[in-house]
C-alpha positions in Angstrom: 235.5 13.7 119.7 234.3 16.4 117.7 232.1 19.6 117.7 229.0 17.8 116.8 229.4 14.6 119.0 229.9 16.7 122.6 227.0 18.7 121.7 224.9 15.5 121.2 226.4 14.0 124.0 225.2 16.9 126.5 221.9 17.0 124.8 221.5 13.6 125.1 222.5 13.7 129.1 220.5 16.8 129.3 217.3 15.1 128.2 218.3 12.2 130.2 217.9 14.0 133.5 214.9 15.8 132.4 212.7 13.8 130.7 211.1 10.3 131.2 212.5 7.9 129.8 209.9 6.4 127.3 209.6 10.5 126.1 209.5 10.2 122.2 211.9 13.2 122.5 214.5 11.1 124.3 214.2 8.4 121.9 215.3 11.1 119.2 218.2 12.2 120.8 219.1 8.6 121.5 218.7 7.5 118.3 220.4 10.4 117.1 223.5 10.6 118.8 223.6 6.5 117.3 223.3 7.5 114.0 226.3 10.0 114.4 228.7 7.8 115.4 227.8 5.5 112.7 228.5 8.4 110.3 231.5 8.5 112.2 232.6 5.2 111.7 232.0 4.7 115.5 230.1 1.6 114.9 230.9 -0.2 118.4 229.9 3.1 120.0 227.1 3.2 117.9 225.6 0.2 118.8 223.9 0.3 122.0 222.0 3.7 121.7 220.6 2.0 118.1 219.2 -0.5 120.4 217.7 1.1 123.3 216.2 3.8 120.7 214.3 0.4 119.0 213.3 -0.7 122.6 212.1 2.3 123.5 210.1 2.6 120.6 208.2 -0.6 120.6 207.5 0.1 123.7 205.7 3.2 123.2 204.3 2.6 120.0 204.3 -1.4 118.7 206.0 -3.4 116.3 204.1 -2.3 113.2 204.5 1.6 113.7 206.4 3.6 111.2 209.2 5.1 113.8 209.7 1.6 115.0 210.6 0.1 111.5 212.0 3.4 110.9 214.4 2.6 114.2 215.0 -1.2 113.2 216.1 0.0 109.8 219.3 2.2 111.9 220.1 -1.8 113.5 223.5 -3.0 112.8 223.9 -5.1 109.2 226.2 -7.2 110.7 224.0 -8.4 113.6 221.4 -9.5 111.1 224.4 -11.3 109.3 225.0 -13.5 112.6 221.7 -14.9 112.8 221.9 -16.4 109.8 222.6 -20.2 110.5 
């Protein structure tokens, strides 16, 4: 784990105890510390905080807002790629 993934990681659980969780500010740091580990090649780790931080989304602001789509767009490829049948 590097510099930049333990300090996401505490601001991430920071926020977490602090903040409700549908705060848009939460969301960020979710879907940040998601699109870090992708950089990372973490893409199993990844994963699950690119999820909640669509869930969360749609649930404060809808389908057809910009930060959802925005969100959706950080999803996994190779999900997409298993619904294809």
């Amino acid at each position: 784990m590097n510099a930049n993934e333990i300090y996401l990681r505490d601001a991430l659980a920071m926020r977490r105890r602090t903040l409700e969780n549908d705060n848009p500010a939460l969301v960020g740091s979710i879907s940040d510390m998601g699109q870090l580990l992708v950089r990372q090649g973490k893409l199993a780790d990844a994963e699950p905080f690119q999820y909640e931080a669509v869930e969360v989304t749609r649930r404060l602001f809808g389908n057809d807002n910009a930060n959802t789509l925005r969100r959706m767009g950080n999803l996994p490829p190779w999900r997409f790629d298993q619904n294809l049948d």
